[in-house]
Structures are given as C-alpha cells and as structure tokens.
KOLTI-128586 format. One record per residue: residue in one letter; x, y, z of N, C-alpha, C in turn. Coordinates in steps of 0.2 Angstrom, whole numbers, plus 5000, padded with zeros to 4 digits. Layout:
N
residuo n_u n_v n_w ca_u ca_v ca_w c_u c_v c_w
A X Y Z X Y Z X Y Z
...
//
This chain:
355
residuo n_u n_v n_w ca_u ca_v ca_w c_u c_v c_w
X 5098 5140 5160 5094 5141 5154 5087 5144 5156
X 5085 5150 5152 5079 5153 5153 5073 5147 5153
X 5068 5148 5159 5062 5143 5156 5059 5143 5149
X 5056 5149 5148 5054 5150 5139 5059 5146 5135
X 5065 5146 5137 5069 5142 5131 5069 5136 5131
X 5069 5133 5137 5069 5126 5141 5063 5123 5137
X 5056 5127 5138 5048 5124 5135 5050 5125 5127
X 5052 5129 5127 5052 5128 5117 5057 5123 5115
X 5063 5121 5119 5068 5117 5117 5064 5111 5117
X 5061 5109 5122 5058 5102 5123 5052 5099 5120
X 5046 5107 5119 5042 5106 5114 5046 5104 5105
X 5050 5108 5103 5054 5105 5097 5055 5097 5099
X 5060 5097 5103 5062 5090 5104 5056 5085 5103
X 5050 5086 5107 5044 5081 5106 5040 5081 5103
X 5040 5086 5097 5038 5087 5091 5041 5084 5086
X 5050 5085 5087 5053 5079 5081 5052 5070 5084
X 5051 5071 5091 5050 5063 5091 5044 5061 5091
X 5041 5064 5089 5034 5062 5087 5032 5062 5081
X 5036 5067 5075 5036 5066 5067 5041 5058 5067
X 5046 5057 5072 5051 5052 5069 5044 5045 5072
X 5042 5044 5077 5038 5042 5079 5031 5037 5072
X 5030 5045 5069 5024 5041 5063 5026 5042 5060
X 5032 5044 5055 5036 5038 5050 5038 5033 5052
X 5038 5030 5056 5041 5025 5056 5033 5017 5058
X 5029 5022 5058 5021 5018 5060 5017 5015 5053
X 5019 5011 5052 5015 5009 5044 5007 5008 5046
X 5003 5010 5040 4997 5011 5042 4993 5009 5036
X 4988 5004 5036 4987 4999 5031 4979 5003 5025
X 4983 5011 5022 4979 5014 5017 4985 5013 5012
X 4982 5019 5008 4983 5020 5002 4983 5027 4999
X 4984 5031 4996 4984 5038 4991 4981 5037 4984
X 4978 5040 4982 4975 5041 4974 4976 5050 4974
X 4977 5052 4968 4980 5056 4966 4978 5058 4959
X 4975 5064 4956 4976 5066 4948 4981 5064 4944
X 4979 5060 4939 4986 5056 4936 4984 5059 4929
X 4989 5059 4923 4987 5062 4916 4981 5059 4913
X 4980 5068 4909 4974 5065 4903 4975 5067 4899
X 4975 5064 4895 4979 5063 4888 4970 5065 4881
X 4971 5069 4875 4968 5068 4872 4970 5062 4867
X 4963 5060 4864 4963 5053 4861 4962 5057 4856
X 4963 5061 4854 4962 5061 4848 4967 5068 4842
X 4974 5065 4848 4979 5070 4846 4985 5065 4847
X 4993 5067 4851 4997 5062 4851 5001 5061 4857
X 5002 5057 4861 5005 5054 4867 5013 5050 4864
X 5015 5056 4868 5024 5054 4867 5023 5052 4860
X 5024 5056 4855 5027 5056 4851 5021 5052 4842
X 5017 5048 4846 5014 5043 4841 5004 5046 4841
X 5002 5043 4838 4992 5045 4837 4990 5041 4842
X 4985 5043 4847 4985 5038 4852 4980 5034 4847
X 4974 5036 4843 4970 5032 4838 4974 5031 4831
X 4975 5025 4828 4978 5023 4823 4973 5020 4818
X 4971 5022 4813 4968 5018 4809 4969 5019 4803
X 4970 5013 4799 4972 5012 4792 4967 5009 4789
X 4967 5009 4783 4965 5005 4777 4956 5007 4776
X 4955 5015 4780 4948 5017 4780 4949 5022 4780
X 4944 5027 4777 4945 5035 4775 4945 5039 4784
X 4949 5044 4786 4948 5046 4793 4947 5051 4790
X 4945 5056 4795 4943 5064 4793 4948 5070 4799
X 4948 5073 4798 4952 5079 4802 4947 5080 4806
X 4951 5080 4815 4948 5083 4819 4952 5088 4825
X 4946 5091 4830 4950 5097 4831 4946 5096 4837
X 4949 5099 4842 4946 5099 4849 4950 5095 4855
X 4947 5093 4860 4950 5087 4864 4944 5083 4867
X 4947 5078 4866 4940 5071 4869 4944 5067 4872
X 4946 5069 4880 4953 5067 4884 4951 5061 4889
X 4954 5058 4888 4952 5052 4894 4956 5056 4900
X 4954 5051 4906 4957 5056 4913 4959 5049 4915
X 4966 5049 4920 4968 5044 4924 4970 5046 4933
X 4970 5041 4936 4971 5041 4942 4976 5038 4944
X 4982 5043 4950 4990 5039 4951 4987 5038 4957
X 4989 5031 4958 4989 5030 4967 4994 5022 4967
X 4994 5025 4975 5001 5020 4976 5003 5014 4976
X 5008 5009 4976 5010 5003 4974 5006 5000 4977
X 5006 4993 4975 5003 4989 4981 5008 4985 4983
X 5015 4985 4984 5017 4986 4989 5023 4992 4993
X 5018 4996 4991 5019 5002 4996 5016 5003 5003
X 5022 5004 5007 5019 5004 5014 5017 5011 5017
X 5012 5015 5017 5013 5021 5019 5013 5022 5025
X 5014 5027 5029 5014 5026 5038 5010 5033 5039
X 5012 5034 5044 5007 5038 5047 5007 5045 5046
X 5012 5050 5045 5014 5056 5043 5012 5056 5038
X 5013 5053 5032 5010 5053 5025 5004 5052 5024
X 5003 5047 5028 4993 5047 5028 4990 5053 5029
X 4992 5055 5035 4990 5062 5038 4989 5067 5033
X 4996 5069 5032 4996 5073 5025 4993 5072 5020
X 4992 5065 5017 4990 5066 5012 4979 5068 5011
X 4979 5065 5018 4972 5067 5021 4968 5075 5020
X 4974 5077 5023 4973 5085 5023 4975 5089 5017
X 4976 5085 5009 4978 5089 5006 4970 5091 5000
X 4969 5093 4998 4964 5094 4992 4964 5090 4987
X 4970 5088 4985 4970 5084 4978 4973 5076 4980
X 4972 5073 4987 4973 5067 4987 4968 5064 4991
X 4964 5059 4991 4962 5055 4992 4966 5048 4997
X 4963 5046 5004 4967 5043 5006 4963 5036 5008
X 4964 5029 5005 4958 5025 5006 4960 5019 5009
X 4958 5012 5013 4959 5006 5012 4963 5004 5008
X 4969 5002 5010 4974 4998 5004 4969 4993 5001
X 4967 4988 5006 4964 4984 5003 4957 4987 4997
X 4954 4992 4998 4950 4993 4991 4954 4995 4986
X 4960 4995 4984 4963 4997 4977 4967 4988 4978
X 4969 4987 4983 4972 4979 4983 4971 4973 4986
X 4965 4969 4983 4962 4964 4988 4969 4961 4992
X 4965 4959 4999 4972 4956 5000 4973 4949 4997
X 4980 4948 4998 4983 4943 4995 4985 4945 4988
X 4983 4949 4984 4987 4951 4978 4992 4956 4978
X 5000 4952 4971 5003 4956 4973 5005 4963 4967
X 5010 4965 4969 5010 4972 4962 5010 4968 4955
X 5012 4963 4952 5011 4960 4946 5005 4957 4944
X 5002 4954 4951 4996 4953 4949 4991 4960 4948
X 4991 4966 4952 4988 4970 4952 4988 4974 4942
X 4996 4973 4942 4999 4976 4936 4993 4972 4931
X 4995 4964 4929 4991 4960 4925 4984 4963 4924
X 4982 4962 4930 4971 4964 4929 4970 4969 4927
X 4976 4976 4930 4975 4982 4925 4977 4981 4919
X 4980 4977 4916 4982 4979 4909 4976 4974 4904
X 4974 4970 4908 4969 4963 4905 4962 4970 4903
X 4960 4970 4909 4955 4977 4910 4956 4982 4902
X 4963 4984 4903 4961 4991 4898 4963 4987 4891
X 4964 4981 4891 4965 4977 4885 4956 4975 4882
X 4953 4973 4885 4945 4971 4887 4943 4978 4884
X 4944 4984 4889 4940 4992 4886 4941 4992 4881
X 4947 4993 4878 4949 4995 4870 4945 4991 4866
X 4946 4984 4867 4940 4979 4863 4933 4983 4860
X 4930 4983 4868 4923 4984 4868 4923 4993 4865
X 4927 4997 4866 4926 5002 4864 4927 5003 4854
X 4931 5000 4854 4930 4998 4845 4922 4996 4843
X 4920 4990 4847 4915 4988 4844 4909 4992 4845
X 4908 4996 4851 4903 5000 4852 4904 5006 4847
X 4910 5008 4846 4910 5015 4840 4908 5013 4833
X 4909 5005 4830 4909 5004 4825 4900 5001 4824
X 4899 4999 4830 4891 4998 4829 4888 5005 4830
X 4888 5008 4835 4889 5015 4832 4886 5017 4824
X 4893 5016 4821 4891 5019 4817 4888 5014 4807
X 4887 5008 4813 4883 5002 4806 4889 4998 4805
X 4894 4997 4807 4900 4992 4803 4900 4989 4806
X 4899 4982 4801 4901 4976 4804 4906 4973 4807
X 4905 4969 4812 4912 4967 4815 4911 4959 4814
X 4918 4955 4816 4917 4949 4817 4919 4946 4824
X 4919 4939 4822 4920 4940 4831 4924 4932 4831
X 4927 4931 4837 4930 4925 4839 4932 4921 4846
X 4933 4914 4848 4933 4914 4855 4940 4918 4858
X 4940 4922 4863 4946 4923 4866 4945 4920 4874
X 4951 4922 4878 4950 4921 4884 4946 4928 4887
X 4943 4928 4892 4939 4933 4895 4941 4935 4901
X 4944 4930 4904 4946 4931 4911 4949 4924 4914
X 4956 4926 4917 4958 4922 4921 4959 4921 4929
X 4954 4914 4932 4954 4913 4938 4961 4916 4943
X 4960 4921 4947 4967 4921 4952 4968 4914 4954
X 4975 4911 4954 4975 4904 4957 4975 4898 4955
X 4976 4900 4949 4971 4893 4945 4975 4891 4940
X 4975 4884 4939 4983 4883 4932 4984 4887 4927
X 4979 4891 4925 4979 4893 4918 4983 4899 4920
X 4984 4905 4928 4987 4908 4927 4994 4908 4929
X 4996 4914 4923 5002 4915 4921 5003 4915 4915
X 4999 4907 4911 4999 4904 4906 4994 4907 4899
X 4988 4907 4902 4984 4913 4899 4981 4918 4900
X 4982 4924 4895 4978 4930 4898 4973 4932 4894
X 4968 4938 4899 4963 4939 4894 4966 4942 4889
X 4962 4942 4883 4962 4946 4877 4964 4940 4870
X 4970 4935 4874 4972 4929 4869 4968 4924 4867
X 4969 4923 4861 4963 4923 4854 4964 4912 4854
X 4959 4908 4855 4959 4902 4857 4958 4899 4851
X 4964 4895 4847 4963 4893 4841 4959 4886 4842
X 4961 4882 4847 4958 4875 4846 4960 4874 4855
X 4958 4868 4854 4959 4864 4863 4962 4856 4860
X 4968 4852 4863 4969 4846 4858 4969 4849 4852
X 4969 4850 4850 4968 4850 4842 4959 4851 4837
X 4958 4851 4842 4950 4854 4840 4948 4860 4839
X 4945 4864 4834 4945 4869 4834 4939 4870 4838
X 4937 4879 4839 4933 4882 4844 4929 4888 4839
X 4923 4887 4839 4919 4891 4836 4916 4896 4841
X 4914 4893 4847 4908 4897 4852 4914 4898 4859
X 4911 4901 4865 4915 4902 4870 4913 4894 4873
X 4906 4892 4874 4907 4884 4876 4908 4879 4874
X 4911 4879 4868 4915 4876 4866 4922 4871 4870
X 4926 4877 4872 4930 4879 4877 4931 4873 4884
X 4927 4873 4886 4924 4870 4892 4921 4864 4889
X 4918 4862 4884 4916 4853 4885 4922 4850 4881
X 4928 4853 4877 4934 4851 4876 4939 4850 4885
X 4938 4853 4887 4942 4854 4895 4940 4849 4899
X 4933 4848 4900 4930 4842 4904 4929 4838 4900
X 4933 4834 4897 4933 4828 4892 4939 4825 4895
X 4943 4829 4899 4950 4827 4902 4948 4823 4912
X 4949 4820 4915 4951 4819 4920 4954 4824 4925
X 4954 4827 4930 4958 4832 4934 4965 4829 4935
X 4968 4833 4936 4976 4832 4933 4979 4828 4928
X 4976 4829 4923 4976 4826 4914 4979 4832 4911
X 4983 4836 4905 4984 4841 4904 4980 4842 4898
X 4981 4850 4898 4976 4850 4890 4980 4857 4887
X 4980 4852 4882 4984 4861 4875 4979 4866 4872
X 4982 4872 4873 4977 4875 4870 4981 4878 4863
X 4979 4880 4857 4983 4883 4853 4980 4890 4853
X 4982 4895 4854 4981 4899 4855 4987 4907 4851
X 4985 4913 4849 4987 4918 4848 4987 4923 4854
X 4992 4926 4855 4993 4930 4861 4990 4937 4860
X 4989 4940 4866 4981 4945 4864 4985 4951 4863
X 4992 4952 4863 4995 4959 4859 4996 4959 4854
X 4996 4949 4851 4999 4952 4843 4993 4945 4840
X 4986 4948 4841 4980 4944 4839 4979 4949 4831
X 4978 4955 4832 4976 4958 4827 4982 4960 4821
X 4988 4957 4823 4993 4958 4818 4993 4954 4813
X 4995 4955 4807 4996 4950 4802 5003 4945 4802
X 4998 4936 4801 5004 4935 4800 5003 4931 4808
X 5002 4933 4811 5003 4932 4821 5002 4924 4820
X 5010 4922 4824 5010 4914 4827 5004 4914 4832
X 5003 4907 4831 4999 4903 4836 5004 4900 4840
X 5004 4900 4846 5008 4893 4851 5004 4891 4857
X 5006 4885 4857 5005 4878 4860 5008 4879 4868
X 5001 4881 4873 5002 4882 4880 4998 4877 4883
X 5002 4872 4888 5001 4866 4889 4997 4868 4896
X 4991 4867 4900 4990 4867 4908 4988 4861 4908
X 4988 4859 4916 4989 4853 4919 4982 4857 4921
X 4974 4851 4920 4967 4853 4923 4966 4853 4934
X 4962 4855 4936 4964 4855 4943 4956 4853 4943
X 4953 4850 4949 4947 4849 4950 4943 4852 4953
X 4938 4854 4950 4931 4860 4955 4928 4855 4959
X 4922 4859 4960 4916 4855 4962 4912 4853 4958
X 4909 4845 4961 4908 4841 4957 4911 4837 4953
X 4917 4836 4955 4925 4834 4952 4925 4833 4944
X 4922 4839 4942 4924 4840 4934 4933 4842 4933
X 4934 4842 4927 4941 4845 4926 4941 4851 4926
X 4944 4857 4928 4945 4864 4925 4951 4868 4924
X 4953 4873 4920 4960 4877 4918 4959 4882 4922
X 4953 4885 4922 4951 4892 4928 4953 4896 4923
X 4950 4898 4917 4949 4903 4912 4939 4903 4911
X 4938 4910 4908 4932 4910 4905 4932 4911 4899
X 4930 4909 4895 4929 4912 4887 4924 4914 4886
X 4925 4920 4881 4922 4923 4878 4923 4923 4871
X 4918 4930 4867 4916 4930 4858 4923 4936 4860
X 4928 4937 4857 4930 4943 4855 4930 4946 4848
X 4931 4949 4845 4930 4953 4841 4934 4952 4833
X 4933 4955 4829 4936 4956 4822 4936 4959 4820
X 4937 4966 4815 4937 4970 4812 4941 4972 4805
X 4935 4976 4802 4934 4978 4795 4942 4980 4794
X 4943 4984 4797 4950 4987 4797 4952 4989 4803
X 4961 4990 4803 4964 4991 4809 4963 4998 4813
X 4961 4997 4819 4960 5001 4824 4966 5000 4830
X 4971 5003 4830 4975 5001 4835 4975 5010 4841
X 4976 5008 4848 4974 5013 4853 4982 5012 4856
X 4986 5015 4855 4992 5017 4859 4993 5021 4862
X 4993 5022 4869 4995 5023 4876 4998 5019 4882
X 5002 5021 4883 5009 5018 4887 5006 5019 4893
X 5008 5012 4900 5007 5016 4906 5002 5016 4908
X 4996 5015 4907 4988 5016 4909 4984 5008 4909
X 4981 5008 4914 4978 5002 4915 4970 5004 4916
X 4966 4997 4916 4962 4997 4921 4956 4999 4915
X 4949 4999 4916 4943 4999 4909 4943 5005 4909
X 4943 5011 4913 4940 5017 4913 4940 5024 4908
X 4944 5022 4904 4945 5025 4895 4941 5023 4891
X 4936 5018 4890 4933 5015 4887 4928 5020 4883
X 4923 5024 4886 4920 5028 4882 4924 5033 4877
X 4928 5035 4880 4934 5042 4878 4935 5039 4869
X 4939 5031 4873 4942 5030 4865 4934 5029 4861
X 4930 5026 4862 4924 5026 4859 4923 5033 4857
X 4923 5036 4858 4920 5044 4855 4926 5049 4851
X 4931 5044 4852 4937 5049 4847 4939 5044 4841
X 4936 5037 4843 4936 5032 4838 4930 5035 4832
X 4924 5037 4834 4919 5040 4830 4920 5045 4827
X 4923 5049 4831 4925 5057 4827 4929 5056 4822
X 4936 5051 4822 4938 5051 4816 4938 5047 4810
X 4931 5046 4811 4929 5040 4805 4925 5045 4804
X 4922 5051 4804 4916 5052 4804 4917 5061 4803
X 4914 5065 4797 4915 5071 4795 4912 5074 4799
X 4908 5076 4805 4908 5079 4809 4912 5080 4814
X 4914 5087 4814 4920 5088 4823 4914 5088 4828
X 4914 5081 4831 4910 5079 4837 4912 5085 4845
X 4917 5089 4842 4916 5095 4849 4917 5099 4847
X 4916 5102 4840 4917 5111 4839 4924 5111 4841
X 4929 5110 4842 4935 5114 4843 4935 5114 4853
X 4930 5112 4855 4928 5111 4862 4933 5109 4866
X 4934 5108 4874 4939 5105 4876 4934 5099 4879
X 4935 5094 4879 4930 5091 4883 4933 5084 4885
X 4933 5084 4892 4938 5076 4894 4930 5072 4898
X 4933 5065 4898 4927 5062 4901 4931 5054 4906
X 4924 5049 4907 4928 5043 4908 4923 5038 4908
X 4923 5032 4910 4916 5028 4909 4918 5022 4906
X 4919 5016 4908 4918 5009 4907 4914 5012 4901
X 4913 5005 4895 4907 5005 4890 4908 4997 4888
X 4904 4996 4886 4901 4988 4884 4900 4986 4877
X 4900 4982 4874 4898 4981 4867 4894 4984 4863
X 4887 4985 4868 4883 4990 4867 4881 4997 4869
X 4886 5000 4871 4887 5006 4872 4885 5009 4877
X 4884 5004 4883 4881 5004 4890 4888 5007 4893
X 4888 5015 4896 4894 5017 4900 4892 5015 4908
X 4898 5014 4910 4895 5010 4916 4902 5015 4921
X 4901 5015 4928 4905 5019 4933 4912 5016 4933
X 4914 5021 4937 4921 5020 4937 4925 5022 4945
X 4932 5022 4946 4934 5025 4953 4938 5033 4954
X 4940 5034 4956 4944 5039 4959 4942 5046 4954
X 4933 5045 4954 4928 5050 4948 4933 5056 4953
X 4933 5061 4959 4934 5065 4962 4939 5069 4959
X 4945 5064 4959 4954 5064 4957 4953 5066 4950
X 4949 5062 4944 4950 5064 4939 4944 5070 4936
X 4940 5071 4939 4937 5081 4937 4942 5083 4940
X 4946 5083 4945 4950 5088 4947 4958 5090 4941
X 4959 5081 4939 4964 5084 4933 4961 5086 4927
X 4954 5083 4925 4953 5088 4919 4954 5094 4918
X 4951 5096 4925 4949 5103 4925 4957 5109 4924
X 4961 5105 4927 4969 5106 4929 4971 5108 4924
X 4969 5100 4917 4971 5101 4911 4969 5109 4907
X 4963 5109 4909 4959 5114 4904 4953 5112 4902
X 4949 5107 4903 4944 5105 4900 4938 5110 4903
X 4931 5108 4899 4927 5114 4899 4921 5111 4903
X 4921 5104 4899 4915 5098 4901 4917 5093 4902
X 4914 5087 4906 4917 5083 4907 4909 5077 4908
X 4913 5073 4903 4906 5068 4903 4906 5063 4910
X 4901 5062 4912 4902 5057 4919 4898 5052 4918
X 4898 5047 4920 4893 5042 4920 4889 5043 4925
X 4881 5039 4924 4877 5042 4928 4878 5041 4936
X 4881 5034 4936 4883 5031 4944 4886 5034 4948
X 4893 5039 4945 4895 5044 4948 4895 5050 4948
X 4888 5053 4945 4884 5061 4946 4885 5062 4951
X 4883 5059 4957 4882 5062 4963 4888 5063 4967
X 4892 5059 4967 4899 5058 4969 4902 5065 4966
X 4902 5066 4961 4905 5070 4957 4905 5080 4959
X 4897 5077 4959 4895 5084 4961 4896 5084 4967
X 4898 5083 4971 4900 5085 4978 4904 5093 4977
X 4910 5091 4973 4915 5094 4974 4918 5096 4967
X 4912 5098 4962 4916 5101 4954 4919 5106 4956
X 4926 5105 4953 4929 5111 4952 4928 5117 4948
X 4930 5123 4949 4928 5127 4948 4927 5131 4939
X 4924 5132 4936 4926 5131 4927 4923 5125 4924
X 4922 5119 4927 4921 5113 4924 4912 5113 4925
X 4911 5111 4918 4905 5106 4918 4901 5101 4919
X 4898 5097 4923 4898 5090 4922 4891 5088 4918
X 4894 5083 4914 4888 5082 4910 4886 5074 4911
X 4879 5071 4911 4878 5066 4915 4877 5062 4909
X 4881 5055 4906 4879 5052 4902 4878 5044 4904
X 4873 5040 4902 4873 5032 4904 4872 5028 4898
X 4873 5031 4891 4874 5027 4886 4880 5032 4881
X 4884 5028 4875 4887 5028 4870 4882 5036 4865
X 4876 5034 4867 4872 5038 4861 4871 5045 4867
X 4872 5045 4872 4869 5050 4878 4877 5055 4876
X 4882 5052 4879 4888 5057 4875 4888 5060 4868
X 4886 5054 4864 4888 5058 4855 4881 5065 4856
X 4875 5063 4859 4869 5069 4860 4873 5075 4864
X 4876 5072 4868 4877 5080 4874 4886 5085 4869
X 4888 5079 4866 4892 5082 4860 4890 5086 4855
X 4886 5085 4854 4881 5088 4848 4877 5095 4851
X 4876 5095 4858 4872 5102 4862 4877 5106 4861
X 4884 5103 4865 4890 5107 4866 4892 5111 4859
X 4894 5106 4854 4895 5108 4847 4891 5113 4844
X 4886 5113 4846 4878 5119 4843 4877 5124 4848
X 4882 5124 4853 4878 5130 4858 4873 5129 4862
X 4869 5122 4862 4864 5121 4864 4864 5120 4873
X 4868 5121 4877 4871 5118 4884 4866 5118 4889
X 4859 5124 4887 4855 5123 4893 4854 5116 4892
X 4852 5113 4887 4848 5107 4887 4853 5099 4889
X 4860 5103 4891 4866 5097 4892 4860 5094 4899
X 4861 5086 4902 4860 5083 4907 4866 5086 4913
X 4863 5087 4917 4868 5089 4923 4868 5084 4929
X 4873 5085 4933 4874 5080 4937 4873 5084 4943
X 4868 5080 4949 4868 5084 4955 4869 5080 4960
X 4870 5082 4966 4874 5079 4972 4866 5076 4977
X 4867 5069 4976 4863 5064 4979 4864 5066 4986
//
C-alpha cells in the first residue's frame, strides 16, 4: 500500500475513533436554543392566545409577540461532540447543566416550577394591564410557592386558591401560617382549597388536601408553602398557550391584554416582539436566554424588540441584523416606546447599548 494511502487510511481511522471517542463522553452542560414566538395578540394552534369575555374588546392589528427559549432536558446527557458543535454554532448557546438545573432537580420538578412560574406571570400580568388601565381587581389568599422537599409538595401548588385551613377560613396570606402552627410537628392539617387551573372557573370544587406538618427551626410546625394575596377580576381573562413555561411572557401578555381592551392599536400595524418578567405594579424585571430570543424574533420578522433594562447590555452585544432594541424597565416605558413606534417618533425610542 502506497504510504499517502497508508497516512490518509489511518488518519480517517483516528478521526473516526475519536468522533466515537466523544460521543460516548458525557459532559455535564447544556444547549439553549431559539424556541417560538408566538403573537399575543392573534392565534396559536387553532384558538386566541388572549380571551376575554363579558367586556367590550376592540380590533387589533400588528404583532406584540412574546419570544421563547428551547433547551435541553434535564435529564439529557449531552457528550462531547454535541457540546462542541453546538458551541461553534451561532444560534446555540452552550451553558452549565446546573444553571438551567440546580442539582438535585428532576425533569418534573423542573416541568412544575416552569409551569408555577408562567401560572404566577399570567396572574401578575392581568393585574398590572388592568391597573394600567384603572380596573379594579380583587384579591384572595393562594399558595405563592412551594418549598422543594417539604410535605406540601406534590400536594400543593402555586396559583391554588386557600379556602380555609381546619375549617377556618383565610382572609390575609398570614393567616395561613398562625392556623398551621397551632398544630404540633407531625400533627396533620387540611387545607380546603381550589386548584390554580380551575380557580377562575365557574362553579370550581373546592377539595380537602390533608399534609402531615414537619418541624423547622425553632421547633414550630410547618407545610413548606408560602401564601400570598392572588387576584380576582371584573371579567374573564384567560391566556392560552400550550407548552411554554417559566415568567418571561409576562410583559408581552400585559401589552396585548391592554391593546385589546383599549381603542388604540398600540403598534400601528408594527411587528414588535418583546419579553420581561413584570410585577403587579408594572415593574419588568430581566429574564434568560435574552441572546436566543432577539435572534428568533428577528428570524420571526419582528422590527423592534422591547428588552428589559437588565438585559440591554447583554443584548446589544450581538443584535441581529434589522432589529431594534428598545430599552424598557416599567409597564408604562413599553406602552411610551409603543406610542413612538406607532407615531413615527423612533429617534426618541430608548436604546440599548453594550455595557
């Protein structure tokens, strides 16, 4: 055999065993990736993502798109070859498993906290569009968060509306807790409670979820829930979309929840996706994988893209090319930079620059 054939045959050969080599090397990251964006203010698979009844809506036109991020399972093993690849690619992101999955959690608890999370958003974004725009809301105790570890979970989740405790009812969130430590550490306690998917239904049973209390510090009794005030409304507001977790749609629905109660088209016909936590009070707060979603807006067709102030910097590293980022840190900073957009006004938009 010619040498040149001999050096090429061998290099092939120890090239493939060295691709066989790092798949089979598990390596303790992760992938995030441009996952869809959907407009809120049109329809996903089939249905309105915003719904709202028994209150006059208006016709609107444009898009005011939330953005999502796909990344991989938390129990997905990646190895070494896909790490690499996905390292050197442009549209993925390769991180610490454990930043997207603390350790010790597994994909259904991961599943849960995302779905508790964008159960919480939805809340908060209702009530910051409706304060927004003057409507009263009402309010009640729910659960607010459940302890990883702790009797309650499994048993309770956020968003599930706290009729009573024993049979006491519950007006305030510490309420909640001086019913609970009136018990003894492993004493049980019933809570009556509505379930946080079918709180706002009409008609929704209450049922009787017994935990056994476990002892803190300071040997009080506790269930390892936090309560909170959750919410009531004038009329129904329902947000459907399948498949998406986690707070980071919260202003989106907020700003497509106002545009259709309200006789202005809040984007001119504009394409405009965005993303940002938001709070009761209309505080947008930062969010993850800011990179991955300007790159699917952008992908989508969006023109502008609202960012929260936290992730300006980040953002602007690496705007795609067409898109604008516009720098928002309140509820009222987006409907203003909407209002520029809508009028033409765009030098005056805030801009985002690389820290």
């Amino acid at each position: 055999m010619p040498r040149r054939t001999a050096t090429m045959l061998t290099s092939t050969l120890l090239l493939i065993g060295l691709l066989c080599v790092g798949v089979l090397i598990p390596v303790p990251y992760s992938a995030m990736w441009p996952g869809p964006t959907v407009n809120t203010l049109s329809e996903n698979e089939g249905e309105p993502v915003l719904q709202i009844s028994d209150h006059r809506t208006y016709p609107v036109t444009g898009h005011l798109n939330m953005t999502t991020v796909r990344v991989t399972g938390a129990d997905y093993t990646m190895n070494l070859v896909e790490a690499i690849s996905d390292w050197l690619s442009d549209d993925h992101i390769v991180v610490p498993h454990d930043t997207l999955y603390p350790k010790g959690q597994t994909a259904q608890q991961a599943d849960q906290q995302n779905a508790e999370e964008f159960s919480q958003s939805q809340d908060s974004a209702k009530v910051a569009a409706l304060g927004q725009l003057h409507i009263p809301v009402g309010s009640r105790v729910i659960v607010g968060s459940v302890v990883k570890g702790s009797p309650a979970e499994g048993k309770l989740h956020a968003g599930d509306v706290v009729k009573s405790v024993d049979g006491t009812g519950v007006a305030q969130p510490g309420d909640v807790a001086k019913l609970v430590t009136k018990h003894k550490p492993g004493q049980d306690v019933v809570f009556s409670v509505v379930p946080s998917g079918e709180a706002d239904k009409a008609g929704a049973a209450t049922r009787q979820v017994t935990i056994r209390t476990a002892k803190a510090d300071g040997g009080r009794a506790i269930v390892g829930i936090q309560a909170m005030l959750g919410h009531t409304y004038p009329f129904p507001i329902d947000i459907k979309l399948a498949d998406v977790g986690g707070p980071s749609a919260g202003l989106m629905f907020s700003l497509g929840i106002i545009d259709k109660l309200t006789p202005d088209n809040l984007t001119g016909g504009k394409f405009v996706a965005g993303t940002g936590t938001i709070d009761d009070n209309g505080q947008v707060g930062p969010i993850g994988g800011i990179a991955m979603k300007i790159i699917g807006a952008r992908d989508a067709g969006a023109q502008y893209f609202l960012t929260p102030k936290d992730n300006c910097a980040a953002a602007a590293k690496n705007t795609p090319s067409g898109l604008r980022l516009v720098k928002v840190n309140t509820l009222g900073d987006a409907l203003k930079a909407l209002t520029d957009i809508r009028t033409g006004k765009t030098a005056d938009l805030p801009s985002c620059t690389a820290g």
